[in-house]
C-alpha positions as CSV (number, residue, x, y, z in Angstrom):
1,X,99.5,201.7,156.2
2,X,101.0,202.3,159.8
3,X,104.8,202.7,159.1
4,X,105.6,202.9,163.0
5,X,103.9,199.8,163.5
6,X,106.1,198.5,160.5
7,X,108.8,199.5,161.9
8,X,108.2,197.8,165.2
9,X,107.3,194.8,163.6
10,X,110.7,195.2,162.3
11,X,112.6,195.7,165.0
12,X,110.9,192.7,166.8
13,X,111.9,190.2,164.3
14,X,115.1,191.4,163.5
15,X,116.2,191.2,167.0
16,X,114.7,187.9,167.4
17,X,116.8,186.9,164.4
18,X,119.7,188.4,166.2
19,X,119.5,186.2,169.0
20,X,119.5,183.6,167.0
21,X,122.3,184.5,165.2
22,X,124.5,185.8,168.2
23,X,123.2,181.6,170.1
24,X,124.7,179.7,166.6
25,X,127.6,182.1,165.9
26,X,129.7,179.8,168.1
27,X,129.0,176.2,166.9
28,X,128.5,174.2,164.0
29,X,127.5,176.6,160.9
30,X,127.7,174.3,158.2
31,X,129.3,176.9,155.3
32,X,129.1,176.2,151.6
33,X,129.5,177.9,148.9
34,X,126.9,180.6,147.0
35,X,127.3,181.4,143.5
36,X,130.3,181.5,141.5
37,X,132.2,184.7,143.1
38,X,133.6,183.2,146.1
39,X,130.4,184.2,148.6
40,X,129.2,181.5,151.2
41,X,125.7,180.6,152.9
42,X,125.5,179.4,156.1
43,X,122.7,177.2,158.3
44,X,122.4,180.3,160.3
45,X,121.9,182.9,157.1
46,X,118.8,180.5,156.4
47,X,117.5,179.9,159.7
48,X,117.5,183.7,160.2
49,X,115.6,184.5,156.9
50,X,112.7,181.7,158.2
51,X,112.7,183.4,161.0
52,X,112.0,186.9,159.7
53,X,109.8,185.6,156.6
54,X,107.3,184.2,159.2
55,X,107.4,187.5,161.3
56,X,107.0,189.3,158.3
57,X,104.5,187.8,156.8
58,X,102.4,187.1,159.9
59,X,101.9,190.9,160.3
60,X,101.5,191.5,156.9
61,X,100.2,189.0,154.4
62,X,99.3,190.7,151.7
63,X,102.9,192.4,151.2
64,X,106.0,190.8,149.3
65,X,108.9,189.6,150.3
66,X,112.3,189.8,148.3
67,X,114.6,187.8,150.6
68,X,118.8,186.9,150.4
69,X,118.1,183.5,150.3
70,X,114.7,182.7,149.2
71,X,114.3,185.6,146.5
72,X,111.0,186.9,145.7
73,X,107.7,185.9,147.3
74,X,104.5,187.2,146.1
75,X,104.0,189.8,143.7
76,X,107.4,191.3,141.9
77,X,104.8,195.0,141.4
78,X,103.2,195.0,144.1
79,X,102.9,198.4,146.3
80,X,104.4,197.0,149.2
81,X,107.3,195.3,149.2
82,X,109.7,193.7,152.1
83,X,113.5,193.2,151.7
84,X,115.0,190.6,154.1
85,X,118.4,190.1,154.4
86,X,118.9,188.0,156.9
87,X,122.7,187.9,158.2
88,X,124.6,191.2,156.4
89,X,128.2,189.9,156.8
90,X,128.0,185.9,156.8
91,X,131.8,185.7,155.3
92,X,132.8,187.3,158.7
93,X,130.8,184.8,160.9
94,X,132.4,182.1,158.9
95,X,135.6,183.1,159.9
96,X,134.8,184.1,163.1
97,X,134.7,187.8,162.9
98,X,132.2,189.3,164.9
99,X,131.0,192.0,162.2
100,X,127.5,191.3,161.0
101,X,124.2,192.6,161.2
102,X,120.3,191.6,160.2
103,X,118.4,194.0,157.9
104,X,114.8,194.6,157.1
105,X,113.4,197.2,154.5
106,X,109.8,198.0,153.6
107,X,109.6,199.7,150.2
108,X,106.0,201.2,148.7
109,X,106.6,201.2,145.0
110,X,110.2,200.6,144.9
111,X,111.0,203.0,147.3
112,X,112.0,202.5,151.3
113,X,110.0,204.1,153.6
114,X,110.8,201.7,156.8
115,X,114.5,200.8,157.6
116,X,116.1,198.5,160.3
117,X,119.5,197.1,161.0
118,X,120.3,195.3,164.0
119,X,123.4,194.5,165.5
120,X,123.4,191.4,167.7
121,X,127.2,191.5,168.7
122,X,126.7,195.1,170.1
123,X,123.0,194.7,171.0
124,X,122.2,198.2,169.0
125,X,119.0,198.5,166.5
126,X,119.0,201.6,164.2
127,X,115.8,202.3,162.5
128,X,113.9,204.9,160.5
129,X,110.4,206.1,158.9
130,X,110.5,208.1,155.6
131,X,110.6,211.8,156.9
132,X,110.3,211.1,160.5
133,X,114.0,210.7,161.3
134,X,116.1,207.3,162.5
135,X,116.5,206.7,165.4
136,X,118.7,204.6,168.0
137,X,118.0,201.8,170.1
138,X,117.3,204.3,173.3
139,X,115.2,206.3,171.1
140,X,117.6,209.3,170.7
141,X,117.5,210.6,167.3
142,X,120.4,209.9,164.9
143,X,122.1,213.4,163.5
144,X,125.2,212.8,161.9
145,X,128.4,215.3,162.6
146,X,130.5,217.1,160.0
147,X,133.7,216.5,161.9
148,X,136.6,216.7,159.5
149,X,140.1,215.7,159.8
150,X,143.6,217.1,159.0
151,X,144.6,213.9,157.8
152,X,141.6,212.7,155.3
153,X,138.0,210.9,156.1
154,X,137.3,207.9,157.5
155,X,135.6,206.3,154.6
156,X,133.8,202.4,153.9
157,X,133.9,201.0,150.8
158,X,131.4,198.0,149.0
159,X,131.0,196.5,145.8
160,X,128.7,193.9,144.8
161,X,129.3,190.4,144.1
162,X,129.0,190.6,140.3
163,X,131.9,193.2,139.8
164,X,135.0,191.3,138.5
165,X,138.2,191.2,140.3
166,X,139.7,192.8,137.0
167,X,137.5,195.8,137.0
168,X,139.9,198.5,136.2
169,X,137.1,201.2,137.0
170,X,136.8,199.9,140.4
171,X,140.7,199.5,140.9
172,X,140.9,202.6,139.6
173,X,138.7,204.4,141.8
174,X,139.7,202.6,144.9
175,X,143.4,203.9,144.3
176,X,142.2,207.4,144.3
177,X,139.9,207.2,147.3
178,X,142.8,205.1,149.3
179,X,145.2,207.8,148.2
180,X,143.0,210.8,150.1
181,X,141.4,209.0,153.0
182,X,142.9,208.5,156.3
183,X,141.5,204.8,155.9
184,X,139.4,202.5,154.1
185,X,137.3,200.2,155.7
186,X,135.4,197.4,153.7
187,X,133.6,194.6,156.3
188,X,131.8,192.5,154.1
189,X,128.4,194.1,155.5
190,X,127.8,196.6,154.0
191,X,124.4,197.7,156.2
192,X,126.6,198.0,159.7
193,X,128.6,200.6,157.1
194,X,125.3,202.4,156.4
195,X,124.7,202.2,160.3
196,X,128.7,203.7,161.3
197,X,127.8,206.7,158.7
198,X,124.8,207.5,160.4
199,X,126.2,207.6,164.0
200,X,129.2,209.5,162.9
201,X,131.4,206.6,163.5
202,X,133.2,207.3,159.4
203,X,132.9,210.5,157.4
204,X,131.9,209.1,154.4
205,X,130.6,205.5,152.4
206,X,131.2,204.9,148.8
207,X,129.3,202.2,146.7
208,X,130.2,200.3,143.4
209,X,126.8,198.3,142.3
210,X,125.9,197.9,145.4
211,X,123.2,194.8,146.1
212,X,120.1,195.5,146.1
213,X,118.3,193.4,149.2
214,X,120.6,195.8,151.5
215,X,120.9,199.0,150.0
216,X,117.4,200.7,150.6
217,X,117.5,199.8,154.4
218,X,120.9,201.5,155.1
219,X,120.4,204.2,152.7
220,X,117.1,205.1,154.0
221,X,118.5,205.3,157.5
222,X,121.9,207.4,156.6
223,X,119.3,209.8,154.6
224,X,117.4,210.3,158.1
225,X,120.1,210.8,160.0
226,X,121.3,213.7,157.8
227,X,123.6,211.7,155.4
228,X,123.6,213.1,151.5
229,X,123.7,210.4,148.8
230,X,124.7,211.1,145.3
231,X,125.5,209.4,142.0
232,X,129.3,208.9,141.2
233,X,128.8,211.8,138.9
234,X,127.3,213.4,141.3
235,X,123.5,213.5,140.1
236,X,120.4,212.2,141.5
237,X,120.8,208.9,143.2
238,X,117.2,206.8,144.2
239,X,117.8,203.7,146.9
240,X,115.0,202.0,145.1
241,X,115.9,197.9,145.0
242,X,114.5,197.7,141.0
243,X,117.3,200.4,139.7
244,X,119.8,198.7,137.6
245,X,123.6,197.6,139.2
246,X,124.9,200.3,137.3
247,X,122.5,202.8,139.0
248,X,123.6,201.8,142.2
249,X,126.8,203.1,142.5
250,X,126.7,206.2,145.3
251,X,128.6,208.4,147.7
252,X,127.3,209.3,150.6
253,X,128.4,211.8,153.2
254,X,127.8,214.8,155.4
255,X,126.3,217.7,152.7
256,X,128.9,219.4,154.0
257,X,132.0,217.1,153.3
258,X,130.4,215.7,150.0
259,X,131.8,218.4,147.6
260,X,135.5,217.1,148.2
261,X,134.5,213.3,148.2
262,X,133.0,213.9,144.5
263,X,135.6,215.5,143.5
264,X,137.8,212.0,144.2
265,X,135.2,209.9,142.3
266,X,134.0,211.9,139.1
Protein backbone atom coordinates (compact mmCIF):
# COMPACT_ATOMS: atom_id res chain seq x y z
CA UNK A 1 0.00 0.00 0.00
CA UNK A 2 1.37 3.49 -1.20
CA UNK A 3 0.52 5.77 1.86
CA UNK A 4 1.80 9.04 -0.18
CA UNK A 5 -0.39 8.27 -2.83
CA UNK A 6 -3.19 7.92 -0.10
CA UNK A 7 -2.44 10.82 1.15
CA UNK A 8 -2.76 12.70 -2.12
CA UNK A 9 -5.74 11.11 -2.92
CA UNK A 10 -6.70 12.69 0.25
CA UNK A 11 -5.79 15.85 -0.13
CA UNK A 12 -7.48 16.01 -3.65
CA UNK A 13 -10.85 15.14 -2.46
CA UNK A 14 -10.86 16.94 0.58
CA UNK A 15 -10.10 20.03 -1.15
CA UNK A 16 -12.55 19.42 -3.72
CA UNK A 17 -15.08 18.98 -0.95
CA UNK A 18 -13.82 22.28 0.36
CA UNK A 19 -14.86 24.08 -2.49
CA UNK A 20 -17.81 22.84 -2.29
CA UNK A 21 -18.37 23.65 0.95
CA UNK A 22 -16.77 27.25 0.98
CA UNK A 23 -19.53 27.82 -2.89
CA UNK A 24 -22.82 26.58 -0.50
CA UNK A 25 -21.67 28.20 2.76
CA UNK A 26 -23.54 31.29 1.73
CA UNK A 27 -27.02 30.15 0.46
CA UNK A 28 -29.64 27.94 1.24
CA UNK A 29 -28.28 24.98 3.64
CA UNK A 30 -31.39 23.39 4.54
CA UNK A 31 -30.40 22.58 8.62
CA UNK A 32 -32.24 19.95 10.61
CA UNK A 33 -31.76 18.32 13.37
CA UNK A 34 -29.32 14.99 14.15
CA UNK A 35 -29.86 12.93 16.98
CA UNK A 36 -31.25 13.83 20.23
CA UNK A 37 -28.28 16.12 21.70
CA UNK A 38 -28.97 19.20 19.96
CA UNK A 39 -26.44 18.56 16.78
CA UNK A 40 -27.61 19.46 13.18
CA UNK A 41 -26.96 18.04 9.50
CA UNK A 42 -26.94 20.12 6.80
CA UNK A 43 -27.45 19.65 2.59
CA UNK A 44 -23.91 20.65 2.44
CA UNK A 45 -22.53 17.98 5.40
CA UNK A 46 -24.10 15.38 2.85
CA UNK A 47 -23.14 16.64 -0.36
CA UNK A 48 -19.62 16.85 0.93
CA UNK A 49 -19.43 13.13 2.24
CA UNK A 50 -20.82 11.98 -1.62
CA UNK A 51 -18.30 13.82 -2.72
CA UNK A 52 -15.45 12.31 -0.82
CA UNK A 53 -17.13 8.57 -0.74
CA UNK A 54 -16.83 8.60 -4.57
CA UNK A 55 -13.20 9.96 -4.48
CA UNK A 56 -12.49 7.52 -2.01
CA UNK A 57 -13.71 4.70 -3.22
CA UNK A 58 -12.71 5.27 -6.82
CA UNK A 59 -9.02 5.02 -5.85
CA UNK A 60 -9.56 2.38 -3.56
CA UNK A 61 -12.34 -0.08 -3.79
CA UNK A 62 -11.48 -2.63 -1.83
CA UNK A 63 -11.00 -0.40 1.47
CA UNK A 64 -13.97 0.67 3.91
CA UNK A 65 -15.39 3.51 4.62
CA UNK A 66 -16.77 4.64 8.09
CA UNK A 67 -18.37 8.04 7.18
CA UNK A 68 -20.34 10.99 9.53
CA UNK A 69 -23.32 10.59 7.77
CA UNK A 70 -23.49 7.33 6.00
CA UNK A 71 -21.77 5.08 8.71
CA UNK A 72 -20.00 2.06 7.72
CA UNK A 73 -19.48 0.75 4.19
CA UNK A 74 -17.89 -2.41 3.60
CA UNK A 75 -16.25 -4.60 5.94
CA UNK A 76 -16.34 -3.34 9.90
CA UNK A 77 -12.52 -5.71 10.12
CA UNK A 78 -11.25 -5.12 7.39
CA UNK A 79 -7.26 -4.02 7.19
CA UNK A 80 -7.93 -0.87 5.64
CA UNK A 81 -10.23 1.40 6.73
CA UNK A 82 -11.29 5.16 5.67
CA UNK A 83 -12.90 7.69 8.01
CA UNK A 84 -14.78 10.56 6.35
CA UNK A 85 -15.99 13.22 8.04
CA UNK A 86 -17.17 15.39 5.81
CA UNK A 87 -17.85 19.10 7.31
CA UNK A 88 -15.95 19.15 11.06
CA UNK A 89 -17.83 22.12 12.44
CA UNK A 90 -21.47 22.12 10.64
CA UNK A 91 -23.14 23.95 13.92
CA UNK A 92 -20.75 26.94 12.97
CA UNK A 93 -21.77 27.04 9.19
CA UNK A 94 -25.25 27.04 10.39
CA UNK A 95 -24.87 30.01 12.14
CA UNK A 96 -22.62 31.50 9.99
CA UNK A 97 -19.38 31.16 11.66
CA UNK A 98 -16.69 30.54 9.44
CA UNK A 99 -14.90 27.70 11.55
CA UNK A 100 -15.03 24.39 9.94
CA UNK A 101 -12.91 21.96 8.24
CA UNK A 102 -13.13 18.53 6.05
CA UNK A 103 -11.25 15.47 7.38
CA UNK A 104 -10.05 12.24 5.89
CA UNK A 105 -8.25 9.31 7.87
CA UNK A 106 -6.90 6.00 6.56
CA UNK A 107 -6.52 3.51 9.33
CA UNK A 108 -4.73 -0.16 8.75
CA UNK A 109 -6.17 -2.23 11.53
CA UNK A 110 -7.66 0.33 13.66
CA UNK A 111 -4.89 2.39 13.57
CA UNK A 112 -4.22 5.92 11.29
CA UNK A 113 -1.50 5.95 9.25
CA UNK A 114 -2.74 8.74 6.63
CA UNK A 115 -4.27 12.09 8.07
CA UNK A 116 -5.82 15.17 6.28
CA UNK A 117 -7.71 18.23 7.42
CA UNK A 118 -8.50 20.89 5.08
CA UNK A 119 -9.48 24.22 5.76
CA UNK A 120 -11.55 25.84 3.03
CA UNK A 121 -12.09 29.33 4.71
CA UNK A 122 -8.25 29.72 5.06
CA UNK A 123 -7.39 27.59 1.97
CA UNK A 124 -4.67 25.53 4.23
CA UNK A 125 -4.39 21.50 4.04
CA UNK A 126 -2.38 19.82 6.87
CA UNK A 127 -1.56 16.23 6.29
CA UNK A 128 0.56 13.43 7.53
CA UNK A 129 2.06 9.69 6.87
CA UNK A 130 2.70 7.46 10.03
CA UNK A 131 6.45 8.23 10.79
CA UNK A 132 7.12 10.46 7.91
CA UNK A 133 6.10 13.76 9.57
CA UNK A 134 2.95 16.30 8.63
CA UNK A 135 3.24 18.53 6.68
CA UNK A 136 1.64 21.95 5.49
CA UNK A 137 0.02 22.97 2.45
CA UNK A 138 3.58 24.57 1.02
CA UNK A 139 5.19 21.40 1.94
CA UNK A 140 7.11 22.76 5.04
CA UNK A 141 7.20 20.37 7.72
CA UNK A 142 4.90 20.94 10.86
CA UNK A 143 7.23 21.07 14.28
CA UNK A 144 5.35 22.34 17.04
CA UNK A 145 6.98 25.10 19.62
CA UNK A 146 7.21 24.75 23.47
CA UNK A 147 6.43 28.40 23.91
CA UNK A 148 5.06 28.95 27.40
CA UNK A 149 3.40 31.83 28.91
CA UNK A 150 3.51 33.75 32.25
CA UNK A 151 -0.11 33.84 32.29
CA UNK A 152 -1.30 30.02 31.55
CA UNK A 153 -1.67 27.94 27.98
CA UNK A 154 -3.77 28.51 25.34
CA UNK A 155 -5.77 25.37 25.53
CA UNK A 156 -9.07 23.81 23.19
CA UNK A 157 -11.38 21.77 24.67
CA UNK A 158 -14.07 18.87 23.02
CA UNK A 159 -16.41 16.52 24.20
CA UNK A 160 -18.48 14.22 22.35
CA UNK A 161 -22.07 14.37 21.67
CA UNK A 162 -23.07 11.59 24.08
CA UNK A 163 -21.71 13.27 27.35
CA UNK A 164 -24.62 14.80 29.28
CA UNK A 165 -24.91 18.35 30.09
CA UNK A 166 -25.03 17.19 33.87
CA UNK A 167 -21.74 15.46 33.74
CA UNK A 168 -20.17 16.59 36.94
CA UNK A 169 -16.80 14.92 35.79
CA UNK A 170 -16.69 16.98 32.82
CA UNK A 171 -17.88 20.21 34.81
CA UNK A 172 -15.60 19.41 37.09
CA UNK A 173 -12.66 19.14 35.07
CA UNK A 174 -13.42 22.08 32.89
CA UNK A 175 -13.42 24.32 36.13
CA UNK A 176 -9.95 23.24 36.83
CA UNK A 177 -8.53 23.61 33.40
CA UNK A 178 -10.50 27.19 33.00
CA UNK A 179 -9.02 28.09 36.36
CA UNK A 180 -5.13 27.68 34.98
CA UNK A 181 -5.34 28.48 31.40
CA UNK A 182 -5.08 31.80 29.86
CA UNK A 183 -8.16 30.66 27.69
CA UNK A 184 -10.27 28.03 26.54
CA UNK A 185 -11.31 27.67 23.27
CA UNK A 186 -14.05 25.05 22.19
CA UNK A 187 -15.20 25.60 18.15
CA UNK A 188 -17.35 22.88 17.56
CA UNK A 189 -14.63 21.29 15.22
CA UNK A 190 -12.67 19.70 16.90
CA UNK A 191 -10.13 18.58 13.83
CA UNK A 192 -9.19 22.55 13.04
CA UNK A 193 -8.23 22.17 17.05
CA UNK A 194 -6.01 19.13 16.23
CA UNK A 195 -4.67 21.38 13.27
CA UNK A 196 -4.01 24.87 15.74
CA UNK A 197 -1.98 22.34 18.18
CA UNK A 198 0.11 21.23 15.51
CA UNK A 199 1.04 24.66 14.05
CA UNK A 200 1.68 26.09 17.41
CA UNK A 201 -1.29 28.26 17.15
CA UNK A 202 -2.53 26.83 21.33
CA UNK A 203 -0.26 25.13 23.81
CA UNK A 204 -2.30 22.40 24.54
CA UNK A 205 -5.91 20.24 23.55
CA UNK A 206 -7.82 18.24 26.00
CA UNK A 207 -10.55 15.63 24.99
CA UNK A 208 -13.62 14.15 26.97
CA UNK A 209 -14.93 10.98 24.66
CA UNK A 210 -14.00 12.38 21.90
CA UNK A 211 -15.86 11.01 18.50
CA UNK A 212 -14.40 8.72 16.81
CA UNK A 213 -14.78 9.55 12.74
CA UNK A 214 -12.48 12.66 13.73
CA UNK A 215 -10.09 11.77 16.27
CA UNK A 216 -7.44 9.51 14.40
CA UNK A 217 -7.01 12.16 11.61
CA UNK A 218 -6.09 15.11 13.99
CA UNK A 219 -4.39 12.96 16.42
CA UNK A 220 -2.22 11.42 13.88
CA UNK A 221 -1.23 14.76 12.59
CA UNK A 222 -0.51 16.57 16.11
CA UNK A 223 1.63 13.19 16.85
CA UNK A 224 3.80 14.17 13.61
CA UNK A 225 4.22 17.39 14.23
CA UNK A 226 5.71 16.63 17.67
CA UNK A 227 2.54 16.82 19.83
CA UNK A 228 2.39 14.14 23.00
CA UNK A 229 -0.90 12.51 23.61
CA UNK A 230 -1.76 10.85 26.93
CA UNK A 231 -4.70 9.26 28.79
CA UNK A 232 -6.41 11.64 31.48
CA UNK A 233 -4.44 9.62 33.91
CA UNK A 234 -1.70 9.97 32.08
CA UNK A 235 -1.04 6.33 30.56
CA UNK A 236 -0.96 5.07 27.09
CA UNK A 237 -3.47 6.66 24.88
CA UNK A 238 -4.09 4.84 21.08
CA UNK A 239 -6.12 7.16 18.35
CA UNK A 240 -7.56 4.04 17.08
CA UNK A 241 -11.55 4.74 15.98
CA UNK A 242 -12.74 1.02 17.61
CA UNK A 243 -11.41 2.09 21.36
CA UNK A 244 -14.32 2.63 23.57
CA UNK A 245 -15.76 6.52 24.45
CA UNK A 246 -14.30 6.13 27.63
CA UNK A 247 -10.90 5.41 26.04
CA UNK A 248 -10.95 8.39 24.18
CA UNK A 249 -10.53 10.90 26.57
CA UNK A 250 -6.70 12.59 26.01
CA UNK A 251 -4.36 15.46 26.61
CA UNK A 252 -2.29 16.40 24.25
CA UNK A 253 0.58 18.89 24.30
CA UNK A 254 4.25 19.80 23.81
CA UNK A 255 6.28 16.69 25.81
CA UNK A 256 7.66 19.48 27.30
CA UNK A 257 4.55 21.34 28.71
CA UNK A 258 2.51 18.03 29.36
CA UNK A 259 3.75 17.35 32.90
CA UNK A 260 1.90 20.50 34.24
CA UNK A 261 -1.34 19.97 32.00
CA UNK A 262 -1.64 16.29 33.79
CA UNK A 263 -1.22 17.47 36.73
CA UNK A 264 -4.73 19.75 36.11
CA UNK A 265 -6.57 16.65 34.82
CA UNK A 266 -5.55 13.55 37.12
Amino acid sequence: MDLQHARAVAVEAAEAAGRLIRTGAGGALGVRAKGGSGDVVTDLDLASEKLLLERVLAAFPSHSVIAEESGLLGARDGEWTWLVDPLDGTNNVAIGLPAYVVGLALCREGRPVVGVVHDPVAGQTWSAVRGGGALASSGARLAAPYQPSPHGPLLAWTQGYTVSRGDAAVRELKARLEGHARRMLQLWAPLLQWAMLARGDIDGFVGYRAEAVDLPAGALLAREAGIEIRALDGGPFEEGFDAAPEDRSFVAAHPRALPALLDLVR
